[in-house]
C-alpha positions, 0 to 999 in steps of 0.5 A: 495486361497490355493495351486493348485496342478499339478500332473505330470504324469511320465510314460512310454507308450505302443506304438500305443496301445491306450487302454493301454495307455487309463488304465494306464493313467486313473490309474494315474490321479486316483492316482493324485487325490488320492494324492489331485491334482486339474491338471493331467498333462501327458507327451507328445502325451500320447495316441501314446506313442510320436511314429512316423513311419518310413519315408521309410514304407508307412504301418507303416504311414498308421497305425500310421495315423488311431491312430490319433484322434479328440475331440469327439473320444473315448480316448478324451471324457473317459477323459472328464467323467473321469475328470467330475468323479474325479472333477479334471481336465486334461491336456490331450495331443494326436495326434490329427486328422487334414486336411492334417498332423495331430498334436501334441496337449494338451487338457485341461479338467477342472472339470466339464468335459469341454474343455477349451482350445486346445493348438497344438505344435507351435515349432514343430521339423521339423529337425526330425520325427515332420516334419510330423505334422501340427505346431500349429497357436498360442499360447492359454491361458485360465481361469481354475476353480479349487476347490481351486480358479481360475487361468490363465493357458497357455501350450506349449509343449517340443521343445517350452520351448527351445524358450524364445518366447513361455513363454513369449507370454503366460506371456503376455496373462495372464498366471499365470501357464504354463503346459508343456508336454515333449518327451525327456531328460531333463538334466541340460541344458534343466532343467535350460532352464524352470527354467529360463522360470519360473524366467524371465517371472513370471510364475508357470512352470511344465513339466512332462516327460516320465519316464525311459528308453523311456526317463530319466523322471525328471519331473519338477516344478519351481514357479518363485519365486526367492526372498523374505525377506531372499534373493535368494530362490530355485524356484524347486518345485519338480524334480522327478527321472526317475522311473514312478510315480505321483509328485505334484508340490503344486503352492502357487498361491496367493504368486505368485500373489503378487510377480507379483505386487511388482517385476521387471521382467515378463512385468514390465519395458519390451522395446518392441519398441526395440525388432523389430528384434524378429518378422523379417522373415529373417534368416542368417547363420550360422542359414539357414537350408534347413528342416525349415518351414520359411513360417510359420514365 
């Protein structure tokens, strides 16, 4: 298997203008195949441009609430045949349409214009405007057919790469590659955060952001890899700047494979037995908070 190339689609977003958003996302997924990518990944609730009503205007709500959108509206079935046109596939992300809140979803549209997965926002922020969504059920992981071969890919969206849980429950559902759409800064904290994520579980990682100044862009790879024969590497793929653009992050997924054979991390010498703690419901201070959801633990 050759290299299978994610574009990260860094760009900045027209608000609530859904038809703006639909061409210009369309120009660039047209660019990402230009440059050879096999996976269109876009930054985060891409059709609203990551924006939320203000809680004190029940009109702003309202009209924010008609952009919400289903798998068979418009936006959603263009990219279908835009994939099926470019052979290429998409991770498409759009607030999407749902019984009481709606939520924050990727869509992921291979090749042939078929949707393969549906992943929604598990860690939604519910300490900021998200409280306004419906968090996501699971965490989802699927086969996807590209040119150069297959591979198991897994998504999660922003605030979920800040819990270790979230990469490693797609880890151990397979994933060899995790898509991760982002709406916000991404300095070294955070950056080191998906490099980790990358390195402790694996996994191919890449993250693509809005670029400047609706947020700082460095959209960014990691392919996990963090030794070979000549000893500690850089598992940085690519890291953009914070102008828009597309950036291939090119994964040598055979390598990857047979590093997953032969080291130690990811499932290899795990001790779940032990971990008891990290599925209890209960919450001590100092980390009690008022806003948490804690009946969806």
């Amino acid at each position: 298997m050759s290299l299978v190339k994610v574009a990260l689609l860094q760009m900045t977003a027209s608000g609530l203008d859904q038809q703006a958003n639909l061409a210009k996302g369309e120009a660039y997924c047209r660019q990402a195949r230009d440059l050879g990518a096999d996976i269109a990944l876009f930054p985060e609730m891409w059709n609203v441009g990551y924006t939320f009503p203000d809680p004190s205007r029940p009109d702003e709500r309202e009209a924010w609430l008609a952009h919400a959108i289903g798998p068979k509206d418009a936006f959603v079935t263009h990219f279908r045949a835009f994939a099926r046109e470019l052979e290429m596939a998409i991770a498409l992300t759009y607030l999407e349409r749902w019984e009481g809140k709606p939520r924050n979803v990727l869509s992921l549209i291979d090749r042939r214009g078929q949707m393969v997965m549906t992943y929604a926002k598990v860690h939604t922020c519910d300490f900021d405007k998200e409280a306004c969504l419906t968090p996501g059920d699971g965490f989802r992981v699927c086969r996807l057919d590209t040119e150069r071969g297959g591979v198991t890919v897994g998504a999660m969206i922003c605030f979920d790469r800040e819990f270790p849980e979230s990469a490693r429950i797609l880890m151990l559902k397979g994933a060899e590659l995790i898509l991760t759409p982002n709406a916000c800064q991404l300095e070294a904290n955070r950056i080191g955060q998906f490099r980790a994520r990358a390195f402790e579980n694996m996994v191919g990682m890449a993250m693509a952001n809005y670029a400047a100044p609706q947020e700082n862009g460095h959209s960014v790879a990691f392919d996990g890899m963090a030794f070979d024969d000549r000893g500690p590497r850089d598992t940085c793929v690519v890291e953009a700047g914070e102008e828009e653009g597309v950036y291939i992050a090119a994964f040598d997924v055979a390598s990857l494979r047979a590093w997953r054979q032969r080291e130690v991390w990811g499932n290899a010498y795990r001790k779940p037995s032990r971990y008891a703690p990290l599925t209890a419901c209960e919450v001590e201070q100092p980390f009690i908070r008022d806003d948490a959801r804690r009946c969806l633990r």
